[in-house]
N, C-alpha and C positions, 0 to 999 in steps of 0.2 A: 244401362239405364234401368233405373226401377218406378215402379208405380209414385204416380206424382212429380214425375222427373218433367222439366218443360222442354221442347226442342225448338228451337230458332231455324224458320226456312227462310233464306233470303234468296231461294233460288229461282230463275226462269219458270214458267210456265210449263208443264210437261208431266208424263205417267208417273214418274219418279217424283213429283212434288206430292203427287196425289196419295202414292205408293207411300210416302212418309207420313202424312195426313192419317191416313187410315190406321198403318203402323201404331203411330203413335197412342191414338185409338184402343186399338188394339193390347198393346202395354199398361191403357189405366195412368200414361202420360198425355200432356196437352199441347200441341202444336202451337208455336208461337208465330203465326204467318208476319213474315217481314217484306218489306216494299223490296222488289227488287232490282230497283237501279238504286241504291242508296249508297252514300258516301260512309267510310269507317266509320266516322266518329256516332250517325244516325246507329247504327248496327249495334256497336257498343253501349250506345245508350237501352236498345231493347235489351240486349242480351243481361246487363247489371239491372232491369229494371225487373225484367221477367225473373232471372232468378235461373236462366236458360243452362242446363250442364252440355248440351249438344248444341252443334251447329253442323247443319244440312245443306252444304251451297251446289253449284254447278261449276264448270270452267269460268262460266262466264260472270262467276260472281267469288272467284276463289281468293283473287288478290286482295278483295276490299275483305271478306271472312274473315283471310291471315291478319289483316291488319287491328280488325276487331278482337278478334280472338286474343290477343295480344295486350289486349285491355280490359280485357274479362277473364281474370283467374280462375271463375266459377267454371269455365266450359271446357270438358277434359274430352270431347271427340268431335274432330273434326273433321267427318267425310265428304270427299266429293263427289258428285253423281261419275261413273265411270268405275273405269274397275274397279278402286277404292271401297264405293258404295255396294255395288255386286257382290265384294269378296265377304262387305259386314252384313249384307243377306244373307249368303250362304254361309256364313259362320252362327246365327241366329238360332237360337231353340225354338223349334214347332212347337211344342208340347201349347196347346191351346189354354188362353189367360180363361179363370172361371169368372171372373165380373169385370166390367167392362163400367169406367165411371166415367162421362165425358163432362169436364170443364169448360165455363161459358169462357168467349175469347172477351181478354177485356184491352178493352180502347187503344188503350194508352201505349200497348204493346207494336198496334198497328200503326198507329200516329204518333211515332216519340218526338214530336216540335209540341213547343210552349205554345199554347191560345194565346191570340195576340192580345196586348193590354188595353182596356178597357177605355 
């Protein structure tokens, strides 16, 4: 991932959401928090809308990821918390980012259903 890259967390609640949050941060990338009981198709819709190259899930959110993932060509990593995630820390460059730019969260990323019609 490089600066400006978005990452999609559709994961549970937990260090490791947080630990990716900050991450991301960190890289001058923008976390793209996703709801996490959502169905494929909701997932898909953030991931093609954001513009997402990552997706960040849990166990318990792995089968609907795969399914998303699957309809978003854009996102080429797809770790899950557990070893997986541990091994792409530990493979990570310390070497400390010098600017640090954080992207406002927009809306639409959070909430990908249509406003109901008028």
């Amino acid at each position: 991932m490089v600066h400006g890259d978005r990452v999609a967390v559709p994961a549970l609640d937990g260090l490791e959401v947080v630990e990716t949050h900050l991450a991301t941060v960190r890289l001058g990338a923008t976390a793209v928090p996703v709801n996490s009981r959502p169905v494929a198709d909701e997932v898909a819709h953030v991931l093609a809308d954001s513009g997402a190259v990552a997706l960040v899930n849990d166990p318990a959110t792995a089968e609907t990821a795969r399914t998303a993932r699957d309809r978003a060509p854009a996102v080429t990593t797809v770790p899950t918390i557990g070893p997986e995630y541990e091994a792409a820390l530990a493979a990570a460059d310390p070497t400390p980012v010098e600017h640090v730019v954080v992207s406002p969260i927009r809306r639409s990323w959070c909430t990908p259903r249509a406003p109901p019609a008028s």
